[in-house]
Phi, psi and omega in degrees: 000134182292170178282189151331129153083024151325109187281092190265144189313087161340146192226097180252148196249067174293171183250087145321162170265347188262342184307286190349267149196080134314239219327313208280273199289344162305304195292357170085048185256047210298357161327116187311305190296035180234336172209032173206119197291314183258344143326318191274349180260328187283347179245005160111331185313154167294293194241168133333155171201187203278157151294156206270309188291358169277334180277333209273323170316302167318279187294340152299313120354287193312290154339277197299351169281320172275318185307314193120168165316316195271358112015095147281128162271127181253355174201144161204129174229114177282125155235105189312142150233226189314146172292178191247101199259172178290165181100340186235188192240120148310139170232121161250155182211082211219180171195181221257113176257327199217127156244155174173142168050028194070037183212173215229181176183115192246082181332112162235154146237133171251153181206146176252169175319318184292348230099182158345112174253301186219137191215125173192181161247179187216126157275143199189145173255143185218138176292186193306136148069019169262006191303154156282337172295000000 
C-alpha cells in the first residue's frame, strides 16, 4: 500500500453553458440562475453557474474515476467558495490524506478562474487489496 498523500491526476472540466444547464436540469434545479444567463446577471451574477448538486456530483466523479466501480463513498463534506460560471474551467485536484479502519480520505479542491469553488473531502471504502495507489 502506497503512502499517506498520494497525488491523485487532475481532472479539468469546461463549464460549457449547455454543462451548466443539462446539470442544473438532471438535478431538478429550476433556479433561473442555473439557466438564464440574464436573470442571472440581473440578480448580480456574471454569468449562469453550477449548482451545488453539479459540484458534489463532479467530486464525486472525480474520486470514483480514480478509485474504480467498486469504490463505496462513505462521507463527502464539501465547502462551497467562489462561483463556478459558465465559460469558465473546473479543475479538480486532490490526494490521498488519511487511511485508517479501512477507509481512504481524499483531500479535493476544485478551482475556477475566481478561485476556490470547492474544498472538502471524500471518504471511502474499496474491498481488500483494491487500492488504487
Amino acid at each position: 500500500m502506497s503512502e499517506e498523500r498520494d497525488v491523485l491526476p487532475e481532472l479539468s472540466i469546461d463549464l460549457t453553458p449547455t454543462l451548466v444547464v443539462a446539470t442544473a436540469l438532471a438535478t431538478m434545479d429550476p433556479t433561473p440562475v442555473h439557466h438564464d444567463p440574464a436573470l442571472a446577471r440581473a440578480q448580480g451574477s456574471k454569468d449562469i453557474f453550477l449548482n451545488i448538486l453539479t459540484t458534489m456530483g463532479l467530486v464525486e466523479r472525480y474520486v470514483t474515476d480514480w478509485a474504480g466501480p467498486a469504490a463505496v463513498i462513505r462521507r463527502i463534506d464539501v465547502k462551497l467558495g467562489v462561483p463556478a460560471y459558465a465559460g469558465d474551467r473546473l479543475s479538480l485536484t486532490g490526494a490521498v490524506v488519511s487511511r485508517a479502519d479501512g477507509e481512504l480520505t481524499v483531500e479535493v479542491r476544485g478551482a475556477v478562474s475566481l478561485g476556490d469553488h470547492a474544498i472538502g473531502t471524500v471518504t471511502l471504502t474499496l474491498p481488500e487489496g483494491e487500492d488504487p495507489c
